[in-house]
N, C-alpha and C positions, 0 to 999 in steps of 0.2 A: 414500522413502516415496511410494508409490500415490497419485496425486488419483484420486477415486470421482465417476462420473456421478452426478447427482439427479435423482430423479422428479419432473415437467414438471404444474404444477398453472395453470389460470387465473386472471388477478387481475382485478377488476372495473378500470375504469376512475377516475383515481386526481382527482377534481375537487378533493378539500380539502389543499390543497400549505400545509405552515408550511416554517419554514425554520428555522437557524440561531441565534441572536442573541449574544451573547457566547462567547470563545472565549481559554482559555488553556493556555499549555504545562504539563503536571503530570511530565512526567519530566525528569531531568538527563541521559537518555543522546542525544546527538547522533544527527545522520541525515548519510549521505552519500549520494547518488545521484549516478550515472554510465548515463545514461539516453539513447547515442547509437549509433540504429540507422542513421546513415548509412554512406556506404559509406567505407570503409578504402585509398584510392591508397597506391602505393608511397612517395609523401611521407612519410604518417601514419607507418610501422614503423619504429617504434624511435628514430623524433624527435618523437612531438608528444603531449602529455598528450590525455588525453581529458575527463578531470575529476579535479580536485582540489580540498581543504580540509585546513585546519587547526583542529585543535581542541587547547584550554587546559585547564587546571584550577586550581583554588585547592591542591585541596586533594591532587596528585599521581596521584590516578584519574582517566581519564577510559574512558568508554563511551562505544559508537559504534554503531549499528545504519548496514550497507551494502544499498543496493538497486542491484543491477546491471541490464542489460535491454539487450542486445546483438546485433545479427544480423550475420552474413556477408553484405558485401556491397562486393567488391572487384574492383578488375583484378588480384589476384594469384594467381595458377595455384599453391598450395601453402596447407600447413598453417598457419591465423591465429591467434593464440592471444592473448586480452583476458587481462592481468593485473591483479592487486590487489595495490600495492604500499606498506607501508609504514617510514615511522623516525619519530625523534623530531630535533626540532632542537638539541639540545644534550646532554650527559651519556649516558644509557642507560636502557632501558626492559624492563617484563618483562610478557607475554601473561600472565594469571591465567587469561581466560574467552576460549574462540573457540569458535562454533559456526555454522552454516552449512546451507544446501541449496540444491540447484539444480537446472533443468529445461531439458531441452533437447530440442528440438523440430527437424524438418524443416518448412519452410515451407510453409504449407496457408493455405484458406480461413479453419480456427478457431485456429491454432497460437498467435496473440495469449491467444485466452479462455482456450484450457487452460490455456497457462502463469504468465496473470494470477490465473486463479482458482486455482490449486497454490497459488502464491505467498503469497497472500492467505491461504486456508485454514491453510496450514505457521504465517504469521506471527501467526494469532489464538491459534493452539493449540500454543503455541510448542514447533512439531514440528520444531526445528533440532537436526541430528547434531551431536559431535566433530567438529571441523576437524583433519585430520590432515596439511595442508603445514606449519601453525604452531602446534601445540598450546600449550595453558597450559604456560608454561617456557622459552615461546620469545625470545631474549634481539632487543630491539631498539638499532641504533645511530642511528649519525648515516649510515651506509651505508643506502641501499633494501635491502629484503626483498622479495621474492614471496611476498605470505600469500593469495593467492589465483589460480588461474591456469586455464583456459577455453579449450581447440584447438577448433578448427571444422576440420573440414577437407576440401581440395577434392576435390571428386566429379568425375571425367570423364562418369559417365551422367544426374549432374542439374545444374542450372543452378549457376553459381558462387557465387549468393547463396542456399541456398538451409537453410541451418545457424542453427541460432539460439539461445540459453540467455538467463535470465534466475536471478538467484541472491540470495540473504538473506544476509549474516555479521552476528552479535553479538560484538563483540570487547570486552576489557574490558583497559588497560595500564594497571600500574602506571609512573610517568614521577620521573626525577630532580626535586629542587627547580628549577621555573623553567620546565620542559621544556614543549614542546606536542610533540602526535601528528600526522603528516602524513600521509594518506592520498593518493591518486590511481592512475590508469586508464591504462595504455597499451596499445598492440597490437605484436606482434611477430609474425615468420614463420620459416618453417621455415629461409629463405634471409636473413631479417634479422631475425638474435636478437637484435642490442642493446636495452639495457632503456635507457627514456626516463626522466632523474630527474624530479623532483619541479618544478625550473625549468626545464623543457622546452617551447618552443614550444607552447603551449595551442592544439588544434585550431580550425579555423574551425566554428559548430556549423552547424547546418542553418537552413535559413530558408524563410520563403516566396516566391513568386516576385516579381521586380519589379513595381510600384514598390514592393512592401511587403516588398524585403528582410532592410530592419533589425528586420521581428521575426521572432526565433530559436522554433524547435521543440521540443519536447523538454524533458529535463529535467537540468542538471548542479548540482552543486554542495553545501555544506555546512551546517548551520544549528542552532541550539544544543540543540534534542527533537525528536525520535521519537513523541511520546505528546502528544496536543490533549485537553483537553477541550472540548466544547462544547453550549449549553443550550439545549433546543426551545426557543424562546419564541416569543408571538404579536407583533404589529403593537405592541402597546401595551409590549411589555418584561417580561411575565409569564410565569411557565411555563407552559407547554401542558399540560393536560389532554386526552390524545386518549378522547375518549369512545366505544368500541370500539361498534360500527352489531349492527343486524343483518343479516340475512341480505338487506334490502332497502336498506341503504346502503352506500354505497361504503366503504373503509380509508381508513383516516390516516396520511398520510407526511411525513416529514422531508426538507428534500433539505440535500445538502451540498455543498461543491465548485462552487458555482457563481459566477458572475461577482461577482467582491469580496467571497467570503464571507470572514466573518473567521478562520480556520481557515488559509485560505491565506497570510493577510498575515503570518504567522508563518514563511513561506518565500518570501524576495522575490527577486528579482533584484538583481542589483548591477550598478553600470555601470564596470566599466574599460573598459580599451579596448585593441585594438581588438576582441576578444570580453569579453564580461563571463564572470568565473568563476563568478559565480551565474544559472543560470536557472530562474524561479518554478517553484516545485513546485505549480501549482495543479491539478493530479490529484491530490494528497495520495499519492502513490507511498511505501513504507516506510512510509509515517505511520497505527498508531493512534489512531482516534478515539473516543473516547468521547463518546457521547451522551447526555444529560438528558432525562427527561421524566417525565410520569405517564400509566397509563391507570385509566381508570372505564368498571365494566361496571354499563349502566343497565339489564341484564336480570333477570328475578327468580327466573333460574337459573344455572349453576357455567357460564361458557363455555370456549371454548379459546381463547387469544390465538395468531395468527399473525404470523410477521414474513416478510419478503423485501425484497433488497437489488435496485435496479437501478434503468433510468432510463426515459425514456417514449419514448425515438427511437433511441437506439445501441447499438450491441455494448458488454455490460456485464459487469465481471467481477469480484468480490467476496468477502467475508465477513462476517457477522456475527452476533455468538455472545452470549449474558448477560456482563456483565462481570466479569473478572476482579479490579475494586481492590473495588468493592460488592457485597456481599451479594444474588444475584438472591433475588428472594418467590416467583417462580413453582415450581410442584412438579417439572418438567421442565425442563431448559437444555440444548437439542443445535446443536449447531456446524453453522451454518449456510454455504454454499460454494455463490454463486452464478456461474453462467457469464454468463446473459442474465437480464434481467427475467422474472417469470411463474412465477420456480420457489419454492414455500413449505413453510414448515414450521412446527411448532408450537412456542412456548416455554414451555407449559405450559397452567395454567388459572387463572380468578379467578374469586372468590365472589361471590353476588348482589350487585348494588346497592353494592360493592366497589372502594378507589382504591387505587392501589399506584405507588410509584417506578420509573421504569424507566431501565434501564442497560443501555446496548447498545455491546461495541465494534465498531468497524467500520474494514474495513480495505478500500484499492481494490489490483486486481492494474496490473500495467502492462501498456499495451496498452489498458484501458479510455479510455472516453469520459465527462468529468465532463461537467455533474453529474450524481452518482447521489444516490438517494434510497431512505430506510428506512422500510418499509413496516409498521405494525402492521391487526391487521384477525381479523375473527372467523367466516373463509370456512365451515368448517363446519357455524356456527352456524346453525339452524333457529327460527324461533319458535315456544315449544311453544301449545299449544291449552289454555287455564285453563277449566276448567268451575265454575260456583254449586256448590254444593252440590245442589238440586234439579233440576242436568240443563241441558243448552243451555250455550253457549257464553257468555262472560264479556264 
């Protein structure tokens, strides 16, 4: 499926910032990300995981949403191909639901936004195809499987890193009594096909430069939902009422994603050693968020509420749409697919002097820069001209 350019709108200046304030998991289906664009040496094929998790059930299902985000970037002169591999730990298992998309890009200036904002977009509007490596039927063992699999491959006229994909799966396994599902990532080559199991050498991830090597980049690892909610609230622990300006005050935004929000602390790192298998997902990458709030229009006419996803300083790449669990009020809901900050659209309208709940999912692409923030605001609004009855202005 096609990601579509949007029309380029300005946003005032964004002074009245809320944030967050409580945040919990509302779905049972797991996340896994494997979120490592470093480079690929001859070491890594076909010895060393790139990321892995395991995931339980009680009750013999388990669901699992994958965010992949990978680029070529190796001394290997040949075909590289990132796999997605799964089994189960014990007994036998069966694929009911697999579905999937993915983008793949040559490396550019924006090859990041496009692909974050595809991604983003696909995962709001859940515009995920049939997986046809491992369709519903597909029987799992105690043996790895390739249920997912991703060539780059090398160019003699451009640079050798210079191939990239980022990819969605929704998978759904029925598992024996007792069983878990075992997910993970490796890479393999044209010239070294062996596939890496499940306990294979866990890659070194990437880091920042000395002395700050011990903190890792990126994003790997597993954790119980895919799906956050969380509640605009003010300073005090109240919901937010964003009282929609006019044409003479700035919008009201949410931000999320940012340092210790609680959203994140539902995707922590874990410390083994000598890499930890979990590293925080504090981009919320794969993760649905659902946002809380109300707006009020204090005008004493029908406005139009605007929304826009993004942040005030970096390359931003997004979506966000009415939500799918609640009921939107508004008379319009269109799916919203930001690249950068600045670009708007409308989510409908509200009545004079009028409050309404609002519900906004929101999804970041990878590639992006947290935090991002959600933007409500009534940019085409005009204040109209009230006249007396007898003439002159009000």
């Amino acid at each position: 499926m096609a990601c579509f350019d949007d029309p380029k709108f300005n946003v005032a200046p964004l002074p009245q910032m809320h944030f967050t304030g409580f945040a919990y998991p509302i779905s049972s289906r797991g996340l896994f990300v494997s979120d490592s664009p470093e480079a690929f040496p001859l070491a890594t094929l076909g010895q060393q995981v790139l990321a892995r998790a395991t995931f339980q059930s009680a009750n013999g299902i388990v669901k699992v949403r994958v965010f992949l985000w990978h680029q070529r970037d190796s001394d290997v002169t040949e075909t590289t191909t990132v796999k997605l591999y799964a089994k189960v730990s014990t007994g036998s298992g069966t694929i009911t639901q697999h579905v999937s998309t993915s983008d793949y890009r040559t490396r550019d200036n924006q090859y990041f936004a496009w692909s974050g904002k595809c991604l983003a977009w696909r995962q709001l509007a859940h515009a995920l195809s049939s997986n046809t490596t491992s369709p519903p039927g597909t029987t799992l063992s105690t043996s790895m499987k390739t249920i997912g699999q991703y060539p780059m491959p090398y160019s003699t006229t451009a640079s050798s890193d210079s191939f990239f994909f980022g990819a969605i799966h929704e998978i759904d396994v029925t598992l024996s009594p007792g069983s878990s599902l075992l997910l993970w990532t490796g890479v393999t080559s044209s010239a070294h096909p062996t596939d890496v199991d499940y306990n294979g050498t866990l890659a070194k991830p990437s880091a920042l430069p000395p002395p700050n090597d011990h903190h890792y980049v990126n994003v790997r690892g597993g954790w119980d939902s895919c799906e956050i909610e969380a509640d605009c609230l003010d300073l005090l622990a109240l919901p937010i009422e964003f009282i929609l300006p006019s044409n003479k005050n700035p919008a009201r935004a949410v931000q999320y994603g940012y340092q210790n929000c609680p959203e994140a602390a539902w995707f922590p790192s874990s410390s083994e050693t000598p890499y930890p298998e979990k590293l925080q997902n504090k981009g919320l990458y794969g993760v649905t968020l659902l946002l809380l709030g109300k707006v009020f229009n204090p005008n004493p006419v029908t406005i139009p509420v605007d929304i826009a996803t993004g942040n005030d300083a970096t390359l931003y790449c997004g979506a966000a749409m009415p939500s799918t669990y609640i009921g939107f009020p508004f008379q319009v809901g269109i799916l919203r697919s930001q690249q950068q900050q600045n670009l708007v659209d409308s989510l409908g309208t509200l009545s004079p002097y009028s409050t309404s709940s609002l519900y906004t999912d929101v999804a970041v692409g990878g590639g992006s820069e947290t935090p991002g923030d959600i933007r409500f605001g009534t940019i085409a609004y005009t204040n109209p001209t009230i006249t007396h009855p007898g003439g002159g202005p009000a």
